[in-house]
MINU-517023 format. One record per residue (C-alpha): residue in one letter; x, y, z. Coordinates in steps of 0.1 Angstrom, whole numbers, padded with zeros to 4 digits, always signed. Example, Ala and Ser with C-alpha at 12.3 -4.5 7.8 and 13.67 -1.06 7.14 Angstrom:
REM MINU-517023
A+0123-0045+0078
S+0137-0011+0071
***
This chain:
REM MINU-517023
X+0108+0173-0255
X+0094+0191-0228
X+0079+0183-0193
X+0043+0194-0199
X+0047+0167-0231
X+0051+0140-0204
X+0037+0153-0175
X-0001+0152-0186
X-0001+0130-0211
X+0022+0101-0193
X+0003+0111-0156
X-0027+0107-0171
X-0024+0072-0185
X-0003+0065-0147
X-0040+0071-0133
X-0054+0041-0147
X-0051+0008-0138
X-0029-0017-0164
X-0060-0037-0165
X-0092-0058-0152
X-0097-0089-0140
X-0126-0106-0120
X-0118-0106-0080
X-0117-0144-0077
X-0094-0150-0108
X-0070-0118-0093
X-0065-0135-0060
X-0061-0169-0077
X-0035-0155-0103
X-0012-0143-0074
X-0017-0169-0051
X-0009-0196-0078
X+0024-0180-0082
X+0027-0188-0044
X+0017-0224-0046
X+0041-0232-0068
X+0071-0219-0051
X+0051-0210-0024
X-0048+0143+0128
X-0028+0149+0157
X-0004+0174+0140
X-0016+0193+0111
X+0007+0193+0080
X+0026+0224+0070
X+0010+0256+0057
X+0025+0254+0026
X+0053+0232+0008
X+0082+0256+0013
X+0091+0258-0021
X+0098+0292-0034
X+0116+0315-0060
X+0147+0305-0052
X+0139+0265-0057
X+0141+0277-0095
X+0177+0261-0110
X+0202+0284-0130
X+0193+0265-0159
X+0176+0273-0196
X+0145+0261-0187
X+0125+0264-0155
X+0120+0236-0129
X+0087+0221-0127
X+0066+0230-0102
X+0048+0200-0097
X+0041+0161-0088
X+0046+0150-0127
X+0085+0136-0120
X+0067+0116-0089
X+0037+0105-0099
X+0055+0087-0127
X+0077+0071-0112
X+0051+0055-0094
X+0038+0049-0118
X+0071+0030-0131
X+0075+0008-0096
X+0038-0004-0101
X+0047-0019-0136
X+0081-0031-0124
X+0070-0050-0092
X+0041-0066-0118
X+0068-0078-0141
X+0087-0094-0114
X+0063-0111-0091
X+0027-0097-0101
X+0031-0081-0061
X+0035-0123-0046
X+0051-0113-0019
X+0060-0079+0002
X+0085-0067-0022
X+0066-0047-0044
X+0052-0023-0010
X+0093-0022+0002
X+0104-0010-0034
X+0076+0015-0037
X+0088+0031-0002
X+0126+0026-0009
X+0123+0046-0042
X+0094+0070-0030
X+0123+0078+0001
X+0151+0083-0021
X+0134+0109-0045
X+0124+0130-0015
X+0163+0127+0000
X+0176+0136-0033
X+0149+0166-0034
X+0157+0177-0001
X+0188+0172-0007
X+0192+0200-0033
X+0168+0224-0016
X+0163+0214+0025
X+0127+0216+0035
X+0118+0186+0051
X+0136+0162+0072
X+0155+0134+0052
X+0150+0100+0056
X+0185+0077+0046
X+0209+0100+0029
X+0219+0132+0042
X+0237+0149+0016
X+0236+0184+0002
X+0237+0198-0035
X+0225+0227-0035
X+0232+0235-0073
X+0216+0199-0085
X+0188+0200-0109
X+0156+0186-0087
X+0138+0168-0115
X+0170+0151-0128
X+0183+0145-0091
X+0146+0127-0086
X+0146+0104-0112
X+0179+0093-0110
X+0172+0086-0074
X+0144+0064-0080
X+0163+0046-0113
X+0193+0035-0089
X+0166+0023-0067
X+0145-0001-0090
X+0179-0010-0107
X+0194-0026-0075
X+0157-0044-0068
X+0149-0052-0101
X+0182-0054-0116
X+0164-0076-0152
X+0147-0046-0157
X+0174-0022-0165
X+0173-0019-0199
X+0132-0009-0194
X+0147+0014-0167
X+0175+0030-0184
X+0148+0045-0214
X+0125+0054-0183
X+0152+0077-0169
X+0165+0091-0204
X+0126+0106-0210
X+0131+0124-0182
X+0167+0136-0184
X+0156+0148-0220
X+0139+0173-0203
X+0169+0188-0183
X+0196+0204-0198
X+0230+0195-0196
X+0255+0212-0180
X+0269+0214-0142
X+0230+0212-0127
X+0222+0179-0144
X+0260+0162-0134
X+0252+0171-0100
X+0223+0158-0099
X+0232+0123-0114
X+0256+0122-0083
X+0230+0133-0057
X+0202+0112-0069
X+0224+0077-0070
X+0236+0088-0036
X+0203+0088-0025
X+0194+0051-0043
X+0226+0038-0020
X+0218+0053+0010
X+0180+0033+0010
X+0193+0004-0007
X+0221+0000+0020
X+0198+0004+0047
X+0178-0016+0037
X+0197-0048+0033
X+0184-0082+0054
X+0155-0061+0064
X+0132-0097+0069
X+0110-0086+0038
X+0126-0118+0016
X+0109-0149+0039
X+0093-0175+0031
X+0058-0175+0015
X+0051-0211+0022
X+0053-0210+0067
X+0071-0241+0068
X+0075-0240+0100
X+0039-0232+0107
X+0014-0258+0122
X-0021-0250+0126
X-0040-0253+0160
X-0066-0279+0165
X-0092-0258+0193
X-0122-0238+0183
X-0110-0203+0174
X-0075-0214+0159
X-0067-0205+0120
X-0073-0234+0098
X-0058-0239+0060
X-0084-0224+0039
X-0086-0246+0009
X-0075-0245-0018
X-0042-0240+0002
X-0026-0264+0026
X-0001-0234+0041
X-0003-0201+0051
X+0016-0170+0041
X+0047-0159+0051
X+0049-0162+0087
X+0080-0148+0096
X+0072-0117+0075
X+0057-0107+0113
X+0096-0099+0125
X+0104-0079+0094
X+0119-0041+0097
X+0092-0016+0100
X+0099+0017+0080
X+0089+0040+0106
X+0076+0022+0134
X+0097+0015+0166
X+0090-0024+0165
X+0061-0049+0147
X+0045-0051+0180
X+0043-0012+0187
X+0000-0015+0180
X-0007-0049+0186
X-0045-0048+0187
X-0062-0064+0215
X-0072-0103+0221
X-0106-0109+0197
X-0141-0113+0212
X-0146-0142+0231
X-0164-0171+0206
X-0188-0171+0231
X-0196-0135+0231
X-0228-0115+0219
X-0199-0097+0194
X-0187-0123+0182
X-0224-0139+0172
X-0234-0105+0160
X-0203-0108+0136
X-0206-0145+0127
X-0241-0143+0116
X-0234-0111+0098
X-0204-0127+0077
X-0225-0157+0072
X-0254-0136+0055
X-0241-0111+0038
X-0209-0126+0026
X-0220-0160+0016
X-0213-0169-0022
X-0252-0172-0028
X-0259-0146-0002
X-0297-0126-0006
X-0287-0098+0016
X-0256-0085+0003
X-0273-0055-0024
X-0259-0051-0057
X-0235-0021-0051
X-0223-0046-0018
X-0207-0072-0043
X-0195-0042-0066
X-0174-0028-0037
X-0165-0060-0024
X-0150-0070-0061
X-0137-0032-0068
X-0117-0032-0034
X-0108-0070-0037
X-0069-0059-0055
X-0040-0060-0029
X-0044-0022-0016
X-0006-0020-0021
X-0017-0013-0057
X-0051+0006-0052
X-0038+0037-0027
X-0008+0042-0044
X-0033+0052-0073
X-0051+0071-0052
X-0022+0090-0040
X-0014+0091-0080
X-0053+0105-0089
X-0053+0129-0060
X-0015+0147-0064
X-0025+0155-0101
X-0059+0163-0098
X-0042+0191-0068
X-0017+0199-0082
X+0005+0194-0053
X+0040+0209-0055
X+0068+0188-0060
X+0089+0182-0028
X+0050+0177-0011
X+0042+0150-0036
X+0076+0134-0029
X+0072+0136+0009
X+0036+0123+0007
X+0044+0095-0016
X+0075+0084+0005
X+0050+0086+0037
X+0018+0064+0024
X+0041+0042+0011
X+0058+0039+0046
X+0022+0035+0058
X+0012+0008+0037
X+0044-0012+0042
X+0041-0013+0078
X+0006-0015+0083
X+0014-0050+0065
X+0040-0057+0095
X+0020-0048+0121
X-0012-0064+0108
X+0006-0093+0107
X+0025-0088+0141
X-0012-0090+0154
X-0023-0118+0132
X+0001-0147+0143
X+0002-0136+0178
X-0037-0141+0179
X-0040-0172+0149
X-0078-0165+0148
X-0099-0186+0120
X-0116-0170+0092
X-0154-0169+0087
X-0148-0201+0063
X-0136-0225+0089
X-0161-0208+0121
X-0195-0208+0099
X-0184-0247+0090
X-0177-0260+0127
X-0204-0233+0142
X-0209-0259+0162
X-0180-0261+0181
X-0175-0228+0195
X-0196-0229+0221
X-0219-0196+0214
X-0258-0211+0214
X-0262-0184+0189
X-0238-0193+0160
X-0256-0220+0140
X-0231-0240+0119
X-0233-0244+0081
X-0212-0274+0070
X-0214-0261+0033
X-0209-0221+0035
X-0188-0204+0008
X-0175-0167+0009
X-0185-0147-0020
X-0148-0141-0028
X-0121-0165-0023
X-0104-0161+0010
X-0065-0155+0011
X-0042-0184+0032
X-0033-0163+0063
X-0051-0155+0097
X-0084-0138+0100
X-0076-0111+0130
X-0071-0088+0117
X-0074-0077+0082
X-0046-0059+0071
X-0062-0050+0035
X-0081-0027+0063
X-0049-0015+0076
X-0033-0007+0047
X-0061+0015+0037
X-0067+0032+0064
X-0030+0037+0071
X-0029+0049+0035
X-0057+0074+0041
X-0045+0088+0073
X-0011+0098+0060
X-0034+0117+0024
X-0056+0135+0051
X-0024+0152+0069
X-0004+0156+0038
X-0036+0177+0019
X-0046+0189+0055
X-0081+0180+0044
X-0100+0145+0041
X-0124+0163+0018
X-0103+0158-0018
X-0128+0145-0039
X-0115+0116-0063
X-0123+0087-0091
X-0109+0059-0102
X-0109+0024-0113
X-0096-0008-0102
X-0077-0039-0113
X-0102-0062-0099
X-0136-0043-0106
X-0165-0061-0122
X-0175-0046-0158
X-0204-0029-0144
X-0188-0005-0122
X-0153+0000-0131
X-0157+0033-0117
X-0157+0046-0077
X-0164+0079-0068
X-0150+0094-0033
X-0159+0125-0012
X-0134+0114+0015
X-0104+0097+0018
X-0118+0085+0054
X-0149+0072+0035
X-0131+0053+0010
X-0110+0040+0041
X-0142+0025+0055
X-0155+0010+0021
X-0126-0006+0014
X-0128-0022+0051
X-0161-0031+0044
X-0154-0050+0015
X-0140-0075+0034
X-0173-0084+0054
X-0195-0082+0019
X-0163-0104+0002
X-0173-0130+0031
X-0137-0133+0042
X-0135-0113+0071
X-0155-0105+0106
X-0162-0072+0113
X-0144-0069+0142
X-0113-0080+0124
X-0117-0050+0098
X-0128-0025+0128
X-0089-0032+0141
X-0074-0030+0110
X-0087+0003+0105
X-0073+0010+0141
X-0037-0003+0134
X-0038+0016+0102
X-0048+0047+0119
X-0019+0041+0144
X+0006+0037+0117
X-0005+0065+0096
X-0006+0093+0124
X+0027+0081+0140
X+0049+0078+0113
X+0033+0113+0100
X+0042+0126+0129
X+0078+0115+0133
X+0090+0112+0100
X+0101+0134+0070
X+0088+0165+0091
X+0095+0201+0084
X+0127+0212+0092
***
């Protein structure tokens, strides 16, 4: 076996998505599980890998993201199996394995600063050193999966050959897994789902249950440890509009319009974007981090820092968009159109029967975090490529039959798509996704900036 006989053939089949469902059924499938239990810098000029990266062994080292990308690939399936991604584990393992793979790479070959372990190995095969890295990882998370695991790491030890390179590595790469893992311990990502402790306001402006669901999620999740940031609070976004404010009308009756179940603004393409975009985008950017490595190529200890980096991102974009959401408690477009009313605003006409087009999760409107996450994504690809212009295509777990396919110039653009989805989906105001995008951005550029950086 050899790794071009993985690499392509098991990368490709990474690239797509395990399957489709409608947007509405998606949501409801996850959030049933729930009920029931409840460029400031500019990146490096190259990846500092050179001749002398190249092991003493029979066969040379590969050169490029195929180890990483499927590994990714691995943690997607694995956090499915668990929990189908019904709570905030799946976006801690993917960083926690994405971080060990680029300690254990750096370990054997220092170019970039190193994260949890500080080790050296300088004889350890990279590839072997990788994957055993991210095995110990998704071993101590998802210890059921083992046996799934173990045959996941014996493809790509098949590849290496044995001798002194590949024991070393076995070492270096599970010294890696224990560094994360122990850091990691009581890190506030395990909470509740189910807010018990949560009780909703009773003025104008204050979040509401959203039925069908009589809680909302996981508010202690807001204290959890950030990956990179200094504290949940670091980009609190500002108080939101005033109810009685020309922005806030503007953004009510825009949400009311075009996001209403039998809406006759929204276009056609609107509702395909707001159904494409609708999967958790702790699944969607990792893909496009997956597309866009193997469609450039990118060397391997860049793929491993990039991946370790967005998945940073999207982890605490998550913490800080929810930092911001229970310090504000701001109702979603489903409660505000209903007791229009009440707010106030001469200008906000109240609909007592108003649906979104697409069912609205149980946790505070302000502000959208599925913003966050994507732009927090897309700010750390931009740096890592040192471009924004990497064309890409994929498809998505929640796209309706008719477009299964997007097609992206920019990673900024599909940023701002995927934040607009929210306003066509009817579950968000569009000054709720304009600060998402901003604590994404925030996120993105900082931990960029002081994390994993070139030594």
């Amino acid at each position: 076996m050899t790794l071009s006989s993985i690499g392509r053939s098991r990368v490709a089949w990474a690239l797509r998505p395990l399957g489709r469902r409608t947007a509405p059924a998606a949501f409801t499938a996850i959030l049933a599980l729930l009920a029931v239990f409840a460029l400031g810098g500019v990146a490096d000029a190259t990846d500092g890998e050179t001749a002398e990266d190249e092991i003493a062994t029979t066969v040379s080292t590969e050169r490029h993201s195929d180890v990483v990308v499927d590994w990714s690939r691995i943690v997607f399936e694995a956090a499915m199996t668990d929990d189908g991604y019904a709570s905030f584990k799946g976006p801690r393992h993917q960083a926690m394995m994405h971080i060990a793979m680029h300690d254990a790479l750096n370990a054997v070959k220092p170019r970039f600063d190193q994260y949890a372990f500080f080790g050296r190995s300088h004889r350890a095969n990279p590839i072997a050193a990788a994957a055993k890295a991210a095995h110990d990882v998704l071993v101590a998370v998802y210890p059921i999966q083992q046996a799934t695991l173990d045959a996941e790491l014996a493809t790509w030890l098949a590849t290496v050959p044995n001798g002194s390179g590949k024991s070393k590595a076995l070492t270096l790469g599970a010294e890696a897994a224990a560094a994360i893992v122990a850091l990691r311990q009581n890190d506030g990502t395990d909470v509740d789902l189910l807010s018990p402790n949560y009780t909703p306001g009773t003025q104008p402006g204050d979040y509401q249950f959203v039925p069908p669901y009589d809680f909302t999620l996981a508010e202690d999740f807001r204290y959890a440890t950030p990956f990179g940031l200094k504290s949940p609070e670091q980009f609190r976004v500002p108080a939101p509009p005033a109810l009685t404010s020309r922005t806030y009308a503007s953004a009510y009756n825009e949400v009311k319009s075009v996001g209403a179940v039998n809406s006759t603004t929204r276009t056609t393409d609107q509702s395909n974007y707001a159904n494409w975009w609708y999967e958790l985008s702790e699944i969607g950017w990792p893909r496009v981090a997956r597309v866009t490595a193997t469609s450039e190529e990118l060397k391997l200890r860049r793929a491993a820092r990039m991946f370790a980096l967005v998945n940073m991102a999207i982890y605490d974009s998550y913490v800080a968009g929810w930092d911001s959401k229970y310090h504000w408690d701001f109702w979603r477009p489903y409660t505000a159109i209903r007791a229009g009313d009440t707010d106030g605003n001469p200008s906000t006409v109240k609909d007592a029967i108003w649906q979104s087009y697409l069912e609205t999760p149980p946790v505070q409107d302000y502000p959208s975090t599925h913003s966050a996450l994507g732009a927090g994504a897309a700010e750390v690809l931009k740096r890592s490529f040192r471009t924004d212009h990497v064309p890409f295509s994929m498809e998505s777990l929640t796209a309706l039959p008719a477009n299964p396919f997007r097609s992206f110039n920019t990673f900024t653009q599909a940023a701002n798509e995927n934040a607009d989805s929210r306003v066509k989906a009817g579950i968000h105001f569009r000054f709720a996704t304009e600060q998402g995008v901003v604590i994404g951005r925030n996120v993105g550029s900082y931990i960029f900036k002081h994390h994993l950086r070139r030594r």
